[in-house]
PDBQT receptor file of N, H, CA, C and O in Angstrom, charges set to zero:
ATOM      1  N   UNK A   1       5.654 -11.419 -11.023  1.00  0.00    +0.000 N 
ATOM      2  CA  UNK A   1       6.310 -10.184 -10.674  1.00  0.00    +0.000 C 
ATOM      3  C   UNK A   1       7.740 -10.258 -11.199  1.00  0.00    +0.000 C 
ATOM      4  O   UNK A   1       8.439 -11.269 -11.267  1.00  0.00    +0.000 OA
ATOM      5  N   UNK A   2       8.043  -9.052 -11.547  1.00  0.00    +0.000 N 
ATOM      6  H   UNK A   2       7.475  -8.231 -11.492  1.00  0.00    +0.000 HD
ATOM      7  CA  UNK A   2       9.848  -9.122 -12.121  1.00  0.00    +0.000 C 
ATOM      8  C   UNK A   2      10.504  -7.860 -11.662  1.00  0.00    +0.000 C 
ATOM      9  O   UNK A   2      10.296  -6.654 -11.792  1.00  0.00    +0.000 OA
ATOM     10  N   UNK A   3      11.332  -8.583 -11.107  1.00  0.00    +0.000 N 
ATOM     11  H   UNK A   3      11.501  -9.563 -11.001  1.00  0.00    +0.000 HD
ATOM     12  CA  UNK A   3      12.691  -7.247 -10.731  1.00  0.00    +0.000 C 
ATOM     13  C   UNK A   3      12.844  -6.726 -11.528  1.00  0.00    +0.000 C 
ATOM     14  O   UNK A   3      12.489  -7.406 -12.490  1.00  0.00    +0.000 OA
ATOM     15  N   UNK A   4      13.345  -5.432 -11.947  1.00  0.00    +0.000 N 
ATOM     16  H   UNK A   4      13.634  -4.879 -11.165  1.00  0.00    +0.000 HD
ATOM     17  CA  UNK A   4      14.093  -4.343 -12.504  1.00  0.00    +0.000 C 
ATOM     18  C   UNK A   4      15.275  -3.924 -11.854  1.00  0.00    +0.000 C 
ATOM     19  O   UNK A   4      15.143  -3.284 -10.811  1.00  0.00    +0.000 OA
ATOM     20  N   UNK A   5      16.405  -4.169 -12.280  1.00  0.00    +0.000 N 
ATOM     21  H   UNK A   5      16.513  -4.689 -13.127  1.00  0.00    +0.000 HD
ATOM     22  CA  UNK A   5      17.577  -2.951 -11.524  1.00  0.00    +0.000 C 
ATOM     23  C   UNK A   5      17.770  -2.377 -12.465  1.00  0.00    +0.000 C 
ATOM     24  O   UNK A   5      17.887  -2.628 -13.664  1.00  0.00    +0.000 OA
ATOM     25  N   UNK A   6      17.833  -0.743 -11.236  1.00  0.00    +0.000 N 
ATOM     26  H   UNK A   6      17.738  -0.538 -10.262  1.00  0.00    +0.000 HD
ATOM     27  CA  UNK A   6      18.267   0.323 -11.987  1.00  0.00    +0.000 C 
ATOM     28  C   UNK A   6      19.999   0.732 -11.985  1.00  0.00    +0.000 C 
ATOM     29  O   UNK A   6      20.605   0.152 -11.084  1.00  0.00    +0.000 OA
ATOM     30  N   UNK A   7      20.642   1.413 -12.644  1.00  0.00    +0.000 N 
ATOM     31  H   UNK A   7      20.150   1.884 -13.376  1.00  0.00    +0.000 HD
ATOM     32  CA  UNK A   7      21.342   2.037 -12.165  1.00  0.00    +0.000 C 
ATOM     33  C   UNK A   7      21.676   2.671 -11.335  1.00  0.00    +0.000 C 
ATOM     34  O   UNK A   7      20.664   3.213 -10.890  1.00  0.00    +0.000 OA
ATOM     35  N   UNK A   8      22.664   3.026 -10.705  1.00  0.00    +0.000 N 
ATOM     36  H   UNK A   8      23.486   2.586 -11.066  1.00  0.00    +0.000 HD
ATOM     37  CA  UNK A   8      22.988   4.506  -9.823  1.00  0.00    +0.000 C 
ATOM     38  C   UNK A   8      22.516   4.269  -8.299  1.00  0.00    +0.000 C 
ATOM     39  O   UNK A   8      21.571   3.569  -7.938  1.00  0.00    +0.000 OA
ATOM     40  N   UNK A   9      23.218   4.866  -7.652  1.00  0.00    +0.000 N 
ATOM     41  H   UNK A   9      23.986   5.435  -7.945  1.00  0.00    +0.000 HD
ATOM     42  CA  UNK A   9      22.724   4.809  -5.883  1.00  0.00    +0.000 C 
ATOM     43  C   UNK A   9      22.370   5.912  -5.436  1.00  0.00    +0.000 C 
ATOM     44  O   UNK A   9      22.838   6.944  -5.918  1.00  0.00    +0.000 OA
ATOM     45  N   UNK A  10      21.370   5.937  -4.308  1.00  0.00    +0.000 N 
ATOM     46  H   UNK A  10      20.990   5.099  -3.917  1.00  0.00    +0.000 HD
ATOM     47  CA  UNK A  10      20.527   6.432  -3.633  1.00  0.00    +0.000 C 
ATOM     48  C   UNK A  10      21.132   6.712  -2.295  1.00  0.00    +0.000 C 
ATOM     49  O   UNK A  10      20.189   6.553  -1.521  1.00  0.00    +0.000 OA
ATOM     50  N   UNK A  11      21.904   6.953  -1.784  1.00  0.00    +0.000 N 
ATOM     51  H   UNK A  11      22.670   7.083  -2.413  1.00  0.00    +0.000 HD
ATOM     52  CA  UNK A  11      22.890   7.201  -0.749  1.00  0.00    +0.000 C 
ATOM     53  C   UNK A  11      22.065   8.133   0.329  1.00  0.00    +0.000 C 
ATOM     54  O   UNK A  11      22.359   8.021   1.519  1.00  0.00    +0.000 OA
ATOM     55  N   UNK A  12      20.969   9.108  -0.103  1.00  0.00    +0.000 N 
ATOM     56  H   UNK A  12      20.730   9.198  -1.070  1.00  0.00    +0.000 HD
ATOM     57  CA  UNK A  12      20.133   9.522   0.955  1.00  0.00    +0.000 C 
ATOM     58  C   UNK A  12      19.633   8.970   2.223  1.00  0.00    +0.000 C 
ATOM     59  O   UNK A  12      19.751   9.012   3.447  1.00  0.00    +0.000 OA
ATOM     60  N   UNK A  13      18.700   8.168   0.761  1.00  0.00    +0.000 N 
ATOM     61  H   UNK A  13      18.603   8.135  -0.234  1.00  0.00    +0.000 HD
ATOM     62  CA  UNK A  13      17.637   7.294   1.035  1.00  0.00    +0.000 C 
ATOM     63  C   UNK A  13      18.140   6.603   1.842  1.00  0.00    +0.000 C 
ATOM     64  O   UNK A  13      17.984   6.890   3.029  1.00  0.00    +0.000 OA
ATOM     65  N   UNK A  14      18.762   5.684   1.538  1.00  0.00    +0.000 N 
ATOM     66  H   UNK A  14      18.889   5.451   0.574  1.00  0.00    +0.000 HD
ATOM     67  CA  UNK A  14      19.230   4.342   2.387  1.00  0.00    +0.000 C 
ATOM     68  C   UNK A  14      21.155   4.438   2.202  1.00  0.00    +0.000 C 
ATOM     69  O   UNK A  14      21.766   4.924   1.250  1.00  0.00    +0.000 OA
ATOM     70  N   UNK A  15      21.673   3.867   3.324  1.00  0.00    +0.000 N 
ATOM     71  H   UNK A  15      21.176   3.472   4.097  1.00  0.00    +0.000 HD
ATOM     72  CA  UNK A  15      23.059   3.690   3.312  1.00  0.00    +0.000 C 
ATOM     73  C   UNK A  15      23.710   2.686   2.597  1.00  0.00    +0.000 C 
ATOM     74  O   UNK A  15      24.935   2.615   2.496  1.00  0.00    +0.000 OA
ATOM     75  N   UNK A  16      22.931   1.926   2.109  1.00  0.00    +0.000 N 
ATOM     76  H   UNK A  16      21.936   1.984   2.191  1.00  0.00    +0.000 HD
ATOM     77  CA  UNK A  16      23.449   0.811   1.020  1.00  0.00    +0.000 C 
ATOM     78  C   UNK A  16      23.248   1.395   0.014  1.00  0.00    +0.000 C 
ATOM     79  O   UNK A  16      23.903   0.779  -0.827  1.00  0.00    +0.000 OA
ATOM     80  N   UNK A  17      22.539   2.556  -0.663  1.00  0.00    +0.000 N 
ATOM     81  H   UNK A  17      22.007   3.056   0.020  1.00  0.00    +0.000 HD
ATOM     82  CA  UNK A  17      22.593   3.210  -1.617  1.00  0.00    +0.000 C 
ATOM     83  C   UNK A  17      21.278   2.298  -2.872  1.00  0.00    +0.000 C 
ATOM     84  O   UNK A  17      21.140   2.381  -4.092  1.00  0.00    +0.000 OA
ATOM     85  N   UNK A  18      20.689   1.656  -2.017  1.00  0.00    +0.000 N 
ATOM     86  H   UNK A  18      20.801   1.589  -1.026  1.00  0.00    +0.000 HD
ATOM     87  CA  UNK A  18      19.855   0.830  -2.593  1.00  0.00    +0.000 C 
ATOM     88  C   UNK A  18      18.226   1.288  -3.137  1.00  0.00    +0.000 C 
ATOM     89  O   UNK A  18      17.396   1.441  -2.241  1.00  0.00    +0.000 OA
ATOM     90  N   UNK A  19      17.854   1.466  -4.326  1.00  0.00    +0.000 N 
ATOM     91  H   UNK A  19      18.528   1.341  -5.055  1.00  0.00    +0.000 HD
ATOM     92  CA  UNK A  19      16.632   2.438  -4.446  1.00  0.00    +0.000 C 
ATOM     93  C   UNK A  19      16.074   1.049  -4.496  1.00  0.00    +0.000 C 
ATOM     94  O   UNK A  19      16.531  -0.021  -4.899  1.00  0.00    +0.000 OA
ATOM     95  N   UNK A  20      14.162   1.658  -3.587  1.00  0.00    +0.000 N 
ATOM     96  H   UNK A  20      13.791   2.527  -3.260  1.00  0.00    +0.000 HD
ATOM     97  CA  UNK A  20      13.314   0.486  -3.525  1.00  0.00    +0.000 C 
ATOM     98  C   UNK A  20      11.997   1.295  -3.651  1.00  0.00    +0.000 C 
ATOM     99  O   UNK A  20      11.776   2.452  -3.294  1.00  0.00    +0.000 OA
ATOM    100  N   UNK A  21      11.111   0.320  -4.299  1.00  0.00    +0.000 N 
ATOM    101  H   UNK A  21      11.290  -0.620  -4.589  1.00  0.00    +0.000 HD
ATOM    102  CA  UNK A  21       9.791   1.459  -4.757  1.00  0.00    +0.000 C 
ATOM    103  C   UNK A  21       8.750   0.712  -4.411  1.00  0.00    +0.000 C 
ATOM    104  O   UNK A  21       7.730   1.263  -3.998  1.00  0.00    +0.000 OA
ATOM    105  N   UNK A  22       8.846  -0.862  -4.536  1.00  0.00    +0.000 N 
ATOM    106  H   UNK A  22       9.675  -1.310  -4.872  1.00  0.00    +0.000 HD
ATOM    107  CA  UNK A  22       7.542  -1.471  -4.093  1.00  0.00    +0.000 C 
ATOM    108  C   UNK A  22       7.029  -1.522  -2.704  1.00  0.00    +0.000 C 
ATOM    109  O   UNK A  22       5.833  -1.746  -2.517  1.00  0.00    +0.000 OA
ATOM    110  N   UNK A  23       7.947  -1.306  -1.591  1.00  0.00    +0.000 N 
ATOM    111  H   UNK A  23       8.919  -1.124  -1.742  1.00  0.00    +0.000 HD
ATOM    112  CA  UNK A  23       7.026  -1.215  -0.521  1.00  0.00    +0.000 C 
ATOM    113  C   UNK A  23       6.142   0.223  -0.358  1.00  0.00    +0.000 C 
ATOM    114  O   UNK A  23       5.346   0.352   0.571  1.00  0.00    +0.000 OA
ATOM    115  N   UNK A  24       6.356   1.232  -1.305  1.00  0.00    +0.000 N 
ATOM    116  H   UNK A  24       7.003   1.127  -2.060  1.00  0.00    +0.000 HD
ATOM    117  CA  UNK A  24       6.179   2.705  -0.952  1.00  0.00    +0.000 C 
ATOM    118  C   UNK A  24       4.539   2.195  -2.276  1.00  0.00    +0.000 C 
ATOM    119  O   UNK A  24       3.621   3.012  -2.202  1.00  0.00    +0.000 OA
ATOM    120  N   UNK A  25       4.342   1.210  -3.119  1.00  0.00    +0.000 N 
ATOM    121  H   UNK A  25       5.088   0.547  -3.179  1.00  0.00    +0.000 HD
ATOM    122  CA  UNK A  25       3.686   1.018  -3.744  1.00  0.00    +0.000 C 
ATOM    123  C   UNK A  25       2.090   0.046  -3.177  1.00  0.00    +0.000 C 
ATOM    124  O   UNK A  25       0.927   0.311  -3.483  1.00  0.00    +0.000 OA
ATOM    125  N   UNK A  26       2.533  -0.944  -2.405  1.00  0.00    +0.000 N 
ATOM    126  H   UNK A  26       3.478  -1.159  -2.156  1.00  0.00    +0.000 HD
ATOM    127  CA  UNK A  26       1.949  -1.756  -1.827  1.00  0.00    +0.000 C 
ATOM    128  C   UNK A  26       1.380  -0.998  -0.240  1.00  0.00    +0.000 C 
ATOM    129  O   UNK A  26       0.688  -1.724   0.474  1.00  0.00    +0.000 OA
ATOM    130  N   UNK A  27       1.624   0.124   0.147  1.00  0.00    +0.000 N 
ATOM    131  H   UNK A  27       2.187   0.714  -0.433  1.00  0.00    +0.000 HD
ATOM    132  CA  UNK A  27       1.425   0.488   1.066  1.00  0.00    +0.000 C 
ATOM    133  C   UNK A  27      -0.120   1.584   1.195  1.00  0.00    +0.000 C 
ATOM    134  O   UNK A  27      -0.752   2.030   2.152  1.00  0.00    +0.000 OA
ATOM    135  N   UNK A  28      -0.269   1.692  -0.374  1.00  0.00    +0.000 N 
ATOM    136  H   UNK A  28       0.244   1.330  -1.151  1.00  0.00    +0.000 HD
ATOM    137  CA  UNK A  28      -1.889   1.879  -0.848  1.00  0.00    +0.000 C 
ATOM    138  C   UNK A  28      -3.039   1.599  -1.151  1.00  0.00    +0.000 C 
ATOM    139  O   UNK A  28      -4.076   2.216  -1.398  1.00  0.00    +0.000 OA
ATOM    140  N   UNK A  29      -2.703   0.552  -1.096  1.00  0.00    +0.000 N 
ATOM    141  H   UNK A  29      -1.861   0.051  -0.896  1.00  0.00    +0.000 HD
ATOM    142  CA  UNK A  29      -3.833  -0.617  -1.649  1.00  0.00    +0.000 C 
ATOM    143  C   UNK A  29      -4.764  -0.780  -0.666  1.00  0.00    +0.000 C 
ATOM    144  O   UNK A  29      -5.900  -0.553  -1.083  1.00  0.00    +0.000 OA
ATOM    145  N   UNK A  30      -4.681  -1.232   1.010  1.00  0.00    +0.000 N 
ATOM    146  H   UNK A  30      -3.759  -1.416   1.349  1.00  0.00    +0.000 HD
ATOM    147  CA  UNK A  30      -5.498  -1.036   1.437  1.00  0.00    +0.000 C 
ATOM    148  C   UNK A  30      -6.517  -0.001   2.311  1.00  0.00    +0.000 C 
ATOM    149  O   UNK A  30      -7.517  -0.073   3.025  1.00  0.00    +0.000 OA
ATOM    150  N   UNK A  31      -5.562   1.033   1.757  1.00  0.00    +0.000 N 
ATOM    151  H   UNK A  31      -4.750   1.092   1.177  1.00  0.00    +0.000 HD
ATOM    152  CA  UNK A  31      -6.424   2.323   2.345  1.00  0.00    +0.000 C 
ATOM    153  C   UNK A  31      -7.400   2.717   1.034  1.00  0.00    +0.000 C 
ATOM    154  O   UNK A  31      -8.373   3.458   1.172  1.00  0.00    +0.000 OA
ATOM    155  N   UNK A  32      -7.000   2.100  -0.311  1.00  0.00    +0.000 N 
ATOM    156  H   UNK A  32      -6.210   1.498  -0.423  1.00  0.00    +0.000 HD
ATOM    157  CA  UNK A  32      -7.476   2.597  -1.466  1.00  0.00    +0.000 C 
ATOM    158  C   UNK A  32      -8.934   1.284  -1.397  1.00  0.00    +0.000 C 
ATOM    159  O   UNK A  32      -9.978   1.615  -1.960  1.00  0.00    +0.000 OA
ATOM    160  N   UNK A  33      -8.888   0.269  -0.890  1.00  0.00    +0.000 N 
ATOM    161  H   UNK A  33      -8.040   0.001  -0.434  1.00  0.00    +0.000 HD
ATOM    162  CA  UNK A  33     -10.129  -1.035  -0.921  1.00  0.00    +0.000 C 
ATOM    163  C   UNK A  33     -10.892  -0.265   0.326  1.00  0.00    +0.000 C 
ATOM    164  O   UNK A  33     -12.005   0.089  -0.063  1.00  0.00    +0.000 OA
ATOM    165  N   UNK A  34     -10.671   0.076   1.585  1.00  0.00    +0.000 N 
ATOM    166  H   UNK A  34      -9.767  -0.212   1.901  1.00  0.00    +0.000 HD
ATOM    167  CA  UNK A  34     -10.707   0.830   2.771  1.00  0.00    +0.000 C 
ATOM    168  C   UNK A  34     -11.832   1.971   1.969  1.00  0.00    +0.000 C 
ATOM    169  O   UNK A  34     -12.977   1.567   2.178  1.00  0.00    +0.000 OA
ATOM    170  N   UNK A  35     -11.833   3.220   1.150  1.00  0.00    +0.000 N 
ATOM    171  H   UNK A  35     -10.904   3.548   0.981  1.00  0.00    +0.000 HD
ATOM    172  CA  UNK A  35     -12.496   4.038   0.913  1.00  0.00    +0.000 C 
ATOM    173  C   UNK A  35     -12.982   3.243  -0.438  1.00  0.00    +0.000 C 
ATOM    174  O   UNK A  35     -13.681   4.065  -1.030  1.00  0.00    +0.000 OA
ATOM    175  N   UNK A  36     -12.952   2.343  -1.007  1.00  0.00    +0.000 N 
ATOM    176  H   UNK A  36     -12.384   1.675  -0.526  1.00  0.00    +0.000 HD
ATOM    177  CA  UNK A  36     -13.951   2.119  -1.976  1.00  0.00    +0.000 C 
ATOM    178  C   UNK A  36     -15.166   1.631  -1.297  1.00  0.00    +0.000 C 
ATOM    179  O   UNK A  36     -16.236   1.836  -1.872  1.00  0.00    +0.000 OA
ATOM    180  N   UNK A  37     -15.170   0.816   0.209  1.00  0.00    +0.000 N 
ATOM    181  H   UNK A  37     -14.301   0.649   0.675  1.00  0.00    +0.000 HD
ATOM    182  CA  UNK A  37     -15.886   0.166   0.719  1.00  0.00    +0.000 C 
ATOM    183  C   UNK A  37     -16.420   1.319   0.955  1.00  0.00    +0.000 C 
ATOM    184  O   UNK A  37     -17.352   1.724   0.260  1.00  0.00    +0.000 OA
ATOM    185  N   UNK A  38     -15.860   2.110   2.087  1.00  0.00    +0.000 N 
ATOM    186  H   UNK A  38     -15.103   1.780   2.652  1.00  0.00    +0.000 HD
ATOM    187  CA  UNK A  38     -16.796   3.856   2.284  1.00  0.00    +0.000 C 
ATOM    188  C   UNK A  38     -17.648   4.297   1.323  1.00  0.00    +0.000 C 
ATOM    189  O   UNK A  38     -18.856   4.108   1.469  1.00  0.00    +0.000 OA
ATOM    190  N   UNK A  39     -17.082   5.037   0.046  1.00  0.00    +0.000 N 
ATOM    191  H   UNK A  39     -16.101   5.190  -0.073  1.00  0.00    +0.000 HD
ATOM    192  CA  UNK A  39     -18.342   5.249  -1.117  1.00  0.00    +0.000 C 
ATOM    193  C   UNK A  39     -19.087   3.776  -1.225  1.00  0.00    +0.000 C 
ATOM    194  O   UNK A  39     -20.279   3.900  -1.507  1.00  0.00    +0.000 OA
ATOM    195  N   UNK A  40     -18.845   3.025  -1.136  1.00  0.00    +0.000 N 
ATOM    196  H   UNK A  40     -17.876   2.924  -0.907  1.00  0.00    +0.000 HD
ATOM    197  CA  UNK A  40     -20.397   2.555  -1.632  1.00  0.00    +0.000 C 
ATOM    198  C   UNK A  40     -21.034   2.451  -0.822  1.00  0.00    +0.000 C 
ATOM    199  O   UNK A  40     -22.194   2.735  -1.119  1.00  0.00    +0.000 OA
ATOM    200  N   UNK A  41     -20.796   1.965   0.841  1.00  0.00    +0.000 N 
ATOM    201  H   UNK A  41     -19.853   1.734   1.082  1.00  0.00    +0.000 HD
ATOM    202  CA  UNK A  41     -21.758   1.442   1.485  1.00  0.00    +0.000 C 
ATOM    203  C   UNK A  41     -21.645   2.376   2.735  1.00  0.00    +0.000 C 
ATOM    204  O   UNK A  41     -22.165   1.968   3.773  1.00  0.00    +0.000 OA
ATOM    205  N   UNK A  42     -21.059   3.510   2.737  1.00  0.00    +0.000 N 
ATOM    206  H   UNK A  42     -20.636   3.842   1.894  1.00  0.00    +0.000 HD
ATOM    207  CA  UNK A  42     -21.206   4.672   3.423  1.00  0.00    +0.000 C 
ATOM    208  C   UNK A  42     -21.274   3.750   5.257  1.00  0.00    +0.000 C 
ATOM    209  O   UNK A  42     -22.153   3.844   6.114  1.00  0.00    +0.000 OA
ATOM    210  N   UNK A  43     -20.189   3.069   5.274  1.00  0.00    +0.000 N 
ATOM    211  H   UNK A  43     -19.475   2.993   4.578  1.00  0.00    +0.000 HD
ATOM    212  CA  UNK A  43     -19.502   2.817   6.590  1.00  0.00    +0.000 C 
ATOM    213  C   UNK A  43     -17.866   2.696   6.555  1.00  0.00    +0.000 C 
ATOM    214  O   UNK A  43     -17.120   1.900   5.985  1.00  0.00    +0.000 OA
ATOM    215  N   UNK A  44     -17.614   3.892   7.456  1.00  0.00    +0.000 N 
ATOM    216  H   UNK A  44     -18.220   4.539   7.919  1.00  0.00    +0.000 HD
ATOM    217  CA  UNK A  44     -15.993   3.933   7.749  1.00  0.00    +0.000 C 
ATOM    218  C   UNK A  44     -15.685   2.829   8.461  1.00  0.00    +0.000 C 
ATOM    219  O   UNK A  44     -16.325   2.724   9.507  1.00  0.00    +0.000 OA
ATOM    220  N   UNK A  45     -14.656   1.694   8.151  1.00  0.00    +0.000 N 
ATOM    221  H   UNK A  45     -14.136   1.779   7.301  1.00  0.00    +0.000 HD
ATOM    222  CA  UNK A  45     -13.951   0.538   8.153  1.00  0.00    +0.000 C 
ATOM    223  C   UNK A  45     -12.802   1.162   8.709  1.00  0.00    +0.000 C 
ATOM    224  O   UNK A  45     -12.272   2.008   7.989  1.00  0.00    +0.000 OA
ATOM    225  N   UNK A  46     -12.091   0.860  10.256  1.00  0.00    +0.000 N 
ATOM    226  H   UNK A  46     -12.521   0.172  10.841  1.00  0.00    +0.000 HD
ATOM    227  CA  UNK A  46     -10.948   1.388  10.289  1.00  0.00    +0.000 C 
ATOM    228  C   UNK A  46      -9.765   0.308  10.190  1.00  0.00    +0.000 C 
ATOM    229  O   UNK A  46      -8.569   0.442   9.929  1.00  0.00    +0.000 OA
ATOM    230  N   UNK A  47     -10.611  -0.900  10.520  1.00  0.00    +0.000 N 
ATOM    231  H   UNK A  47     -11.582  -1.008  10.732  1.00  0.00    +0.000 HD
ATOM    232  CA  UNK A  47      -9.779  -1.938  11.270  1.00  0.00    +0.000 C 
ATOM    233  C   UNK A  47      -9.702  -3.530   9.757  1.00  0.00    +0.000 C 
ATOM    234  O   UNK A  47     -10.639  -3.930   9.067  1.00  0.00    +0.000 OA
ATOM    235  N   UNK A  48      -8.624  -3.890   9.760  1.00  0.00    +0.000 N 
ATOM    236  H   UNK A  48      -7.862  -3.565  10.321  1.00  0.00    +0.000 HD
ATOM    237  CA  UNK A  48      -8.448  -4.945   9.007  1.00  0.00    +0.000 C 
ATOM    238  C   UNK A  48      -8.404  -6.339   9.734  1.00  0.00    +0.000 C 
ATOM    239  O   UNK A  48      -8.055  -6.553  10.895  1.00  0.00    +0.000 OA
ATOM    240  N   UNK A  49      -8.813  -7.190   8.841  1.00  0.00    +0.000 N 
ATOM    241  H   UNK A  49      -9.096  -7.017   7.898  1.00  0.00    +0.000 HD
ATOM    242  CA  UNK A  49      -9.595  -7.424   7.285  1.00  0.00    +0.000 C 
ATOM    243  C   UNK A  49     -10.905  -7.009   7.695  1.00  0.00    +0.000 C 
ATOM    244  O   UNK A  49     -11.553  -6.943   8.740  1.00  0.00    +0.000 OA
ATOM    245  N   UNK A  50     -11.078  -6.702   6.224  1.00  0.00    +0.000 N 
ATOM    246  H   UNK A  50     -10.552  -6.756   5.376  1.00  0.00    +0.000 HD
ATOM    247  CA  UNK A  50     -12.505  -5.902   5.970  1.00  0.00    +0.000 C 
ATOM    248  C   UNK A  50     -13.565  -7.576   5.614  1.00  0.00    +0.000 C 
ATOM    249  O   UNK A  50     -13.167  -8.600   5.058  1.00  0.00    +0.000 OA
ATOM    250  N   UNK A  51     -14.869  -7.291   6.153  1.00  0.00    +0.000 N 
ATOM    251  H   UNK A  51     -15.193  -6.460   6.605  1.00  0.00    +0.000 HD
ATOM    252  CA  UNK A  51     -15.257  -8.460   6.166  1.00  0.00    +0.000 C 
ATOM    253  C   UNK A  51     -16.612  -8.141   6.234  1.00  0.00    +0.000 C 
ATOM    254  O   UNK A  51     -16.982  -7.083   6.744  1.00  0.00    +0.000 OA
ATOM    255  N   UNK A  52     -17.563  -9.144   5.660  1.00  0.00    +0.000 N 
ATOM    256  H   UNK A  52     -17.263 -10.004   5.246  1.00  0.00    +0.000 HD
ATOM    257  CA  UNK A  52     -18.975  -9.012   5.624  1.00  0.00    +0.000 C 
ATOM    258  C   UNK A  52     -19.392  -8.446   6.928  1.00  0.00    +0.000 C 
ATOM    259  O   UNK A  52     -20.052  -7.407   6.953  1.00  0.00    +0.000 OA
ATOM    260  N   UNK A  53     -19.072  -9.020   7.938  1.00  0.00    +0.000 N 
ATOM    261  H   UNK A  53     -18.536  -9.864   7.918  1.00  0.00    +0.000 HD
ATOM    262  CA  UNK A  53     -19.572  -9.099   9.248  1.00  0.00    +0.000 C 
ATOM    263  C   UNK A  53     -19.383  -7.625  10.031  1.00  0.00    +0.000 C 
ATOM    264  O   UNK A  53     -20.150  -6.946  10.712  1.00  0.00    +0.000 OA
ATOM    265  N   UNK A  54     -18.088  -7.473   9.633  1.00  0.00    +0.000 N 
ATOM    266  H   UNK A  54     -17.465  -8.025   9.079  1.00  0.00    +0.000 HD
ATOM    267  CA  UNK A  54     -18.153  -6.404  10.114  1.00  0.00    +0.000 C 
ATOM    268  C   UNK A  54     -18.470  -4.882   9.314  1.00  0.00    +0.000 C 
ATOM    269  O   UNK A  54     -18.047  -3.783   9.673  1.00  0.00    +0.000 OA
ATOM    270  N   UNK A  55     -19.537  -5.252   7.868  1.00  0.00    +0.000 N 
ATOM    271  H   UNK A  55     -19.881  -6.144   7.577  1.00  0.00    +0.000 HD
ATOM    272  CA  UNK A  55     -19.953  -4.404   7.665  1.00  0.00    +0.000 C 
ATOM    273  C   UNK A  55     -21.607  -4.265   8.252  1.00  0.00    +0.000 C 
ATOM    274  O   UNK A  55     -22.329  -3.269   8.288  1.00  0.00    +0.000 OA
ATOM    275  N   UNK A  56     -21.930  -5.968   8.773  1.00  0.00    +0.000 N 
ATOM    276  H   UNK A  56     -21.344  -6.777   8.744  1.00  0.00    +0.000 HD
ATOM    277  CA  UNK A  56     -23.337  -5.438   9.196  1.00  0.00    +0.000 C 
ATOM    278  C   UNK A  56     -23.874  -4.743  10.544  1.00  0.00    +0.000 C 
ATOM    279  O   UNK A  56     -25.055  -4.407  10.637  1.00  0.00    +0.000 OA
TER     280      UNK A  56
């Protein structure tokens, strides 16, 4: 993984003026594994970790 800084502050967002994108990135992933499990095996999973067991 590699940092990037950008330029310029974000003063809205946050009071340090600090722009941040990966937690707003990582915060999809398991709702996105969550409905792949749904289409295929047509059981809603609400609860984590997703696990054999608790698909049978």
């Amino acid at each position: 993984m590699k940092a990037i800084y950008l330029e310029g502050e974000d003063r809205e967002a946050d009071t340090l003026g600090v722009k941040g994108l990966g937690e707003l990135v990582l915060i999809c992933v398991a709702p996105a594994i969550a409905n792949a499990v749904f289409n295929t095996t047509g059981r809603r999973l609400r609860a984590l970790p997703i696990t054999a067991e608790a698909l049978l």
